[in-house]
N, C-alpha and C positions, 0 to 999 in steps of 0.2 A: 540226743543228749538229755541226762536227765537233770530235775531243780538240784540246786546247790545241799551240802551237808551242811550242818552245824558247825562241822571243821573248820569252814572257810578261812582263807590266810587275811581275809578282811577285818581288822576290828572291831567287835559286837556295839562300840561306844562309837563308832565312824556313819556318821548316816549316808546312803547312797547317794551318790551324784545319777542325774541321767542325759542323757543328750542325743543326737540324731548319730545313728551307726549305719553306716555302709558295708554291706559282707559282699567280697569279691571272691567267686570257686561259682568252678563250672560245675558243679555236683548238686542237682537240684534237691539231692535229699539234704545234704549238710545246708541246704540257704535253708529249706523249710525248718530242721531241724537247729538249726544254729539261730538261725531268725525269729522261731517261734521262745528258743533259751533267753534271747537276749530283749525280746517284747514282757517277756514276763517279768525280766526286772526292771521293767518300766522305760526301755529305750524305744524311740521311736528309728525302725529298721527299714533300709534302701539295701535293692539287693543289684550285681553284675555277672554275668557270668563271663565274661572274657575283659579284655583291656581296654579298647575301644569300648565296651560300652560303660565301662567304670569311668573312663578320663571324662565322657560324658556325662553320666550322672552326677560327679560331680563338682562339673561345673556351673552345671544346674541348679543341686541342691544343694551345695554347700555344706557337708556334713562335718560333724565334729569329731570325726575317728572313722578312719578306714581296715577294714580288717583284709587282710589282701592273700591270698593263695597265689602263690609264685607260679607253678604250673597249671598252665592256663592254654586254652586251643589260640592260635592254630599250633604252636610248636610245642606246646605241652612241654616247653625248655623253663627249667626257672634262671635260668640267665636274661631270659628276655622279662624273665618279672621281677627280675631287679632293675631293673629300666623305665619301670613304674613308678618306684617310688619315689624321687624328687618332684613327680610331675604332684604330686598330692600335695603343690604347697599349701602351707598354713594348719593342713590339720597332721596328729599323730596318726603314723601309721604304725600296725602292728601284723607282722609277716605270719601267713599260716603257712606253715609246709610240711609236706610227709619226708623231705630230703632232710634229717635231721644232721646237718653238717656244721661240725664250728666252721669251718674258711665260710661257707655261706653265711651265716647269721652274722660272724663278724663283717662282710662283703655288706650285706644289708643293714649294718649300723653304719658304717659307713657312708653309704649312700641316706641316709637319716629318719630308718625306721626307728620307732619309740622301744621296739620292744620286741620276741620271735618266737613263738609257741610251733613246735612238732605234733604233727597230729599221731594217733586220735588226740583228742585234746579235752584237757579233764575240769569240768565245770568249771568248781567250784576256783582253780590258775585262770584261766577266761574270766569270770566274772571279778576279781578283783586286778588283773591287769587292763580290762574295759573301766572299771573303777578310777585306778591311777592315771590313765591317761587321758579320760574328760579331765579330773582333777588338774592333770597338766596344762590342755586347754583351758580351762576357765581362768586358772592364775595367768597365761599369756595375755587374756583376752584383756584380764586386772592390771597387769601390768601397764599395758599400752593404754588404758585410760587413765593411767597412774600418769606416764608419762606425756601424754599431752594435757595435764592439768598441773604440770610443772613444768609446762615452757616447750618440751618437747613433741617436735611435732611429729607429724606420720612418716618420716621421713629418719626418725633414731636421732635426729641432730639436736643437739642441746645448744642454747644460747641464743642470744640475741642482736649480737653484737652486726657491724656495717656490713663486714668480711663474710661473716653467714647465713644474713638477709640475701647478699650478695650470687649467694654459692645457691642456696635453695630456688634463688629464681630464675637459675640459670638449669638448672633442676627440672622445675616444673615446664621450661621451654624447651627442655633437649628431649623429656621422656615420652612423651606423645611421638615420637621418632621412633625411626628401626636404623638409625644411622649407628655407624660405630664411636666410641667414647673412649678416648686416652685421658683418664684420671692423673693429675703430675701431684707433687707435694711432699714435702720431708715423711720421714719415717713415723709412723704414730697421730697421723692428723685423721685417720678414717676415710682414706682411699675405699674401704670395701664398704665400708656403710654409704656412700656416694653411689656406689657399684648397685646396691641391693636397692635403695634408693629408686634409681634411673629404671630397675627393672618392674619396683612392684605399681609404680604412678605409671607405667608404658603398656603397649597394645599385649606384649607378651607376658602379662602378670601370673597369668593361671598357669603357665608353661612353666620347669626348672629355671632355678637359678642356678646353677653349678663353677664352684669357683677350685681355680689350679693354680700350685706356686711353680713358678717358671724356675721358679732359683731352686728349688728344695730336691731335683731328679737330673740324673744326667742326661745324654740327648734320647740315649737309649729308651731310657724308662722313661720318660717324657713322650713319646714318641706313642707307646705304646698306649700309656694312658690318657691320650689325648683321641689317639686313633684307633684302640683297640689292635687287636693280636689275636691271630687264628692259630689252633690248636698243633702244638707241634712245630711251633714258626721260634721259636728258643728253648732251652732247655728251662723245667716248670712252669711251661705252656700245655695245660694237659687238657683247656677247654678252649673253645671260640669263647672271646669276653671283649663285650661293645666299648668302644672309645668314647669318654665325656662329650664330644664333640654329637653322639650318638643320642647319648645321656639327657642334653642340654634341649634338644633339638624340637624348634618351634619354642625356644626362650632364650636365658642369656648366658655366656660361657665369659665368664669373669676369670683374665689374665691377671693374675696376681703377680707383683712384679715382672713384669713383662722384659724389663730392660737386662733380666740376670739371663736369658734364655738363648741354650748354645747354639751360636749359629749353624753348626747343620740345622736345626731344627727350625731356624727363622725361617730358610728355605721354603719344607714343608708347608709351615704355617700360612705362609706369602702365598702359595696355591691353595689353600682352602680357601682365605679370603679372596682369590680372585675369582673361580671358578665353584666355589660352593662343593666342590670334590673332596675325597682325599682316598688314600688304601690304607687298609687293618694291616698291621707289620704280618706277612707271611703271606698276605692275599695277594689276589689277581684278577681282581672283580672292584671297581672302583666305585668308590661306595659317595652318597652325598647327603649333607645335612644343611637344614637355614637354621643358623642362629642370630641371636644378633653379641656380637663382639665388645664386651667392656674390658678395655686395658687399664695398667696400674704400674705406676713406678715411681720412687723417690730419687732416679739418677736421670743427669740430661741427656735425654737420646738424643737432641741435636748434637750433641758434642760427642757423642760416639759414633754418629753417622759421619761426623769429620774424619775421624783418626780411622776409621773402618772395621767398627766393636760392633754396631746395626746397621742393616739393609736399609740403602734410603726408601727405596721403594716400599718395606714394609713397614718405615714407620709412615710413610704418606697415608696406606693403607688403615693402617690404626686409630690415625689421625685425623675421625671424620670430623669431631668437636673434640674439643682440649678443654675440660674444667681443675681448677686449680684448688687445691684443699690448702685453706691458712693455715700457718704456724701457729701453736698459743701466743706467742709473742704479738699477734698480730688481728688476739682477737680477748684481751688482758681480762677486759670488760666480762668476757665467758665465766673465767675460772671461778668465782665462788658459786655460780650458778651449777659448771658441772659437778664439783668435790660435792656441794649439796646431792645432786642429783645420784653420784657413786657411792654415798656416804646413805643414802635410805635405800639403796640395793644393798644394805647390811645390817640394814635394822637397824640404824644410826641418823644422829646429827652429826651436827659440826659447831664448837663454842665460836664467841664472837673473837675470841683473841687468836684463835686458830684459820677464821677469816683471814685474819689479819695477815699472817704467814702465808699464809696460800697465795695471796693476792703481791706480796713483795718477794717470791722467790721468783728465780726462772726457771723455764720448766726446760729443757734443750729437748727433751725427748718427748714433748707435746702433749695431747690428749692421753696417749698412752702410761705414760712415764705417770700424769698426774693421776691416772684409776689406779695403776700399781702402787701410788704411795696411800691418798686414802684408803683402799682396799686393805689393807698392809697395819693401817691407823686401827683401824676398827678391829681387826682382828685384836688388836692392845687392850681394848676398853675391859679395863676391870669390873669385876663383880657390882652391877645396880649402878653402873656410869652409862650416860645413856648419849654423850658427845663426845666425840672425836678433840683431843684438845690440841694444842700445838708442839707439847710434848712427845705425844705417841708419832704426827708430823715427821717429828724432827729424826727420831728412831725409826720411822719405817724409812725415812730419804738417807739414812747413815749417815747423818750428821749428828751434832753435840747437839745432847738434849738439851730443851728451853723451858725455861717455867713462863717464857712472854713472850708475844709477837717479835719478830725480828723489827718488826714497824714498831715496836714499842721505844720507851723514850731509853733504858738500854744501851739500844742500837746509836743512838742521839747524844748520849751523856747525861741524859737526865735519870732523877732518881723520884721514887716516893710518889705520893698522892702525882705526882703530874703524867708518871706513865696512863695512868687508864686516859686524861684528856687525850693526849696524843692518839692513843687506840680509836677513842671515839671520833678525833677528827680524821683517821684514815677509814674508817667503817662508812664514813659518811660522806667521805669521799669518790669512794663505792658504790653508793647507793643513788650521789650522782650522775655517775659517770652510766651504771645500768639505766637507770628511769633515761635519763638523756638521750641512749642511741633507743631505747626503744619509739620514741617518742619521737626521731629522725624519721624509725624505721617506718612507723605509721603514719607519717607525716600531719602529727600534731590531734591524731584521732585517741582522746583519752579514754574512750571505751575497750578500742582494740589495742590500747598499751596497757592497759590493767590489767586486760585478758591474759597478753605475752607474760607480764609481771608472776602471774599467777595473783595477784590481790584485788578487791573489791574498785570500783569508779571513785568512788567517794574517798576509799584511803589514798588514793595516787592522787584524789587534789589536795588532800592533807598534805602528802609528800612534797607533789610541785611547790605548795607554798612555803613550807617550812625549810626547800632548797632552797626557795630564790629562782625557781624555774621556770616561774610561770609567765 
């Protein structure tokens, strides 16, 4: 390979980012050659020639971007090097392959490559998609510091509240497990972030997370994509292509609504989880994978197991530990803490009178419902507005725009200078009610409740005293 042109699709005003690169191809001239390209612009380079020794390197070394050649020994199949790539959690992977196929590269975006370069492959496309995808990296890594210095912990969970203290320690005591996990909870509470949760605090963290919607396939295609399908076993089956269950394996195969899933298909399911087996649709060669099994649904399978909608047996099977995801309704104390938290994933705040609203609607459609409406807010904000008011609120929820808090006095019958009192004593009402359960949650530790708060020790005594808390 040779140095880069002038041309480069990179920015001449963009300074390089660099970071620790992985190149996986069994072709020791492209490592040398490829490895010695990407040392010169200043990466530090980990090379693999086959699969096994890439999953091991790195687990080891932890790289910030994986470069992966799909064909690869012993099968020199790239079907089996798309089977790699969820296992590379946390960093971007970027596919190298001479099989320059769209179904493939779309096949490997799907599975959650960054990105899919056909070889030969021309410097100067490599070096600025090695570029944008440390860039990627580094903003996740910003992120996640972002959001554990706003309450959020390693965990994606935002808030404070009893119901979520609640949830997260039941969290950290399930996930050190290989047990199975039936997530229950209405629609929009963050079943999958529980899910991901459970996977990346547990023994199988370095392994995929691979998550399937039970409802979204009939049993057919369910079936196939669960199991895999050998070449010629339906009509546009024109390869052998591995089953998620394949995909997942030595990590976690996250059931997404599990409770919409056709029973023929619960069948099948039922003998994987009991014998660790299953057959590729068209095979005759019975194939076995260990995962470990997170389930997800917002419908009562005890009550479909009555009327005979689920296999009781399978749901006992599913059914190793039951955690439960709260309504917003059930965790009120949350909501100005997440809309903040949704509301700076947009380069936004939130005004104090738009607190106000947030805090006295209901949300029926929960955590979800309420990132759709902020999200929705912000998109609103006009030229050199830098907070989300209660106005844009009220238009992104389709409702009748407000120039005030439905908490304002308005709402009450009052008129004039008295609405902002009103506002101020529901803001502060708020501000009770968070400091309070944090201060539950720590049991009375004002260092580690200032931390949760996101604010200084010294302002949360200010605060205690000025509520009356202390």
């Amino acid at each position: 390979m040779s140095s880069s042109s002038p041309s480069s699709p990179m920015s001449a005003s963009t300074s390089p980012i660099h970071g620790r690169v992985l190149l996986v191809d069994d072709e020791p001239a492209f490592q040398r050659l490829g490895g010695g390209f990407l040392r010169n612009l200043g990466h530090e380079v980990l090379t693999a020639g086959d699969g096994e020794e890439a999953l091991s390197t790195f687990a080891r070394e932890q790289p910030d971007l994986v470069l992966l050649d799909l064909a690869m020994p012993p099968s020199m199949d790239p079907e089996q090097g798309l089977t790699l790539i969820p296992r590379f959690t946390g960093a971007p992977v970027v596919v190298l392959t001479g099989h320059a196929e769209h179904e493939l590269a779309l096949r490997a975006a799907d599975l959650g490559a960054w990105d899919f370069l056909a070889k030969p492959i021309d410097p100067d496309l490599l070096r600025f998609v090695v570029d944008r995808a440390l860039r990627k990296r580094r903003l996740d890594t910003e992120l996640a510091q972002l959001r554990r210095q706003q309450g959020e912990d390693s965990m994606g969970l935002v808030g404070q509240s009893t119901a979520l203290q609640s949830l997260r320690a039941m969290i950290r005591r399930v996930a050190p497990t290989r047990v199975n996990v039936l997530v229950l909870g209405p629609t929009g509470t963050g079943k999958e972030l529980v899910a991901r949760a459970l996977h990346e605090h547990g023994p199988m963290a370095a392994a995929p997370f691979v998550p399937v919607h039970c409802g979204a396939l009939s049993a057919e295609l369910l079936e196939s994509e669960l199991f895999g399908h050998m070449k010629g076993s339906f009509t546009g089956a024109y390869r052998d292509q591995p089953g998620l269950v394949e995909v997942a394996r030595g990590g976690t195969l996250f059931l997404d609504e599990v409770g919409e899933m056709p029973p023929a298909m619960q069948v099948k399911l039922l003998r994987f989880l009991q014998e660790g087996t299953y057959m590729p649709v068209g095979g005759r060669v019975t194939k076995t994978s260990e995962v470990r099994v997170v389930a997800a649904t917002h419908r009562d399978l005890e009550a479909m197991v009555r009327v005979g909608e689920f296999r009781e047996d399978l749901f006992y099977r599913l059914k190793g530990v039951v955690l439960r995801t709260p309504a917003l309704s059930e965790r009120r104390g949350d909501v100005p803490v997440l809309a903040a938290s949704f509301a700076r994933q947009r380069g936004a705040g939130i005004a104090a009178a738009a607190m106000g609203w947030l805090a006295a609607r209901e949300w029926p459609g929960n955590v979800r419902e309420l990132k759709a409406v902020v999200d929705a807010a912000a998109a609103l904000l006009l030229p050199g507005q830098q907070d989300v008011d209660a106005e844009a609120l009220a238009l992104a929820a389709g409702e009748a725009p407000v120039t005030a808090s439905p908490m304002s006095a308005t709402a009450a019958g009052v008129e004039g200078d008295d609405r902002g009192g009103l506002l101020d004593q529901a803001m502060t009402e708020l501000e009770r009610r968070l400091i309070g359960e944090a201060m539950q949650a720590t049991e009375g530790n004002q260092s580690e409740a200032a931390r949760r708060l996101g604010i200084s020790r010294a302002g949360l005594i200010k605060k205690l005293g000025r509520l009356g808390l202390k």
